[in-house]
N, C-alpha and C positions, 0 to 999 in steps of 0.2 A: 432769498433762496438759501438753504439750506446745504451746507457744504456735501453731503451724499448725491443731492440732485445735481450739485456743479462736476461732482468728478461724474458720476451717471453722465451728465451729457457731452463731458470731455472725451470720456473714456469708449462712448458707444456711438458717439455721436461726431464727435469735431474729429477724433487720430484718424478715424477708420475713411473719415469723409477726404481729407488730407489726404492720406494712404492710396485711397485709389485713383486721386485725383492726378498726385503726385506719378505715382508709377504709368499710368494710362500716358501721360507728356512726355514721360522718359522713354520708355518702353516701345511705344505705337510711334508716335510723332519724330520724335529727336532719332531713335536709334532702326528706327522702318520695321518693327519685328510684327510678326500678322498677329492682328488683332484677334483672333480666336485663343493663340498663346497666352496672351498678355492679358484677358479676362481670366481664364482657367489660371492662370498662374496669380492671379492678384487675388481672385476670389478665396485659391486654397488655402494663401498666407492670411485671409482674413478671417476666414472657419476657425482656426489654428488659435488666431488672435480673441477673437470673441471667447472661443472656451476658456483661456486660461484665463482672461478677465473677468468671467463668470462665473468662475471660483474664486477665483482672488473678489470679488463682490461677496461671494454667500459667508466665504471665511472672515473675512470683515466686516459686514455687518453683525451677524453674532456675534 
């Protein structure tokens, strides 16, 4: 594979999956907060994340 396809699947793929996985145990599980919070609040930080990855991809491949 091709180091663009490695950070691609790291970057859209492996953090974001960690990310929610990680916060979802923290959040809902460990610390009891309602589960409607803890989506809405995990989803928005990932919107957030995706875009600026999205540019940081278009600025870097050109």
């Amino acid at each position: 594979m091709t180091k663009q396809k490695i950070y691609f699947l790291g970057y859209f793929l492996l953090f974001p999956t960690i990310f929610i996985v990680s916060s979802f145990l923290w959040r809902f599980l460990i610390r009891s907060n309602d589960l409607l919070i803890v989506l809405t609040d995990s989803l928005s930080i990932l919107a957030i994340y995706y875009f600026i990855v999205s540019i940081f991809f278009v600025v870097r491949i050109k």
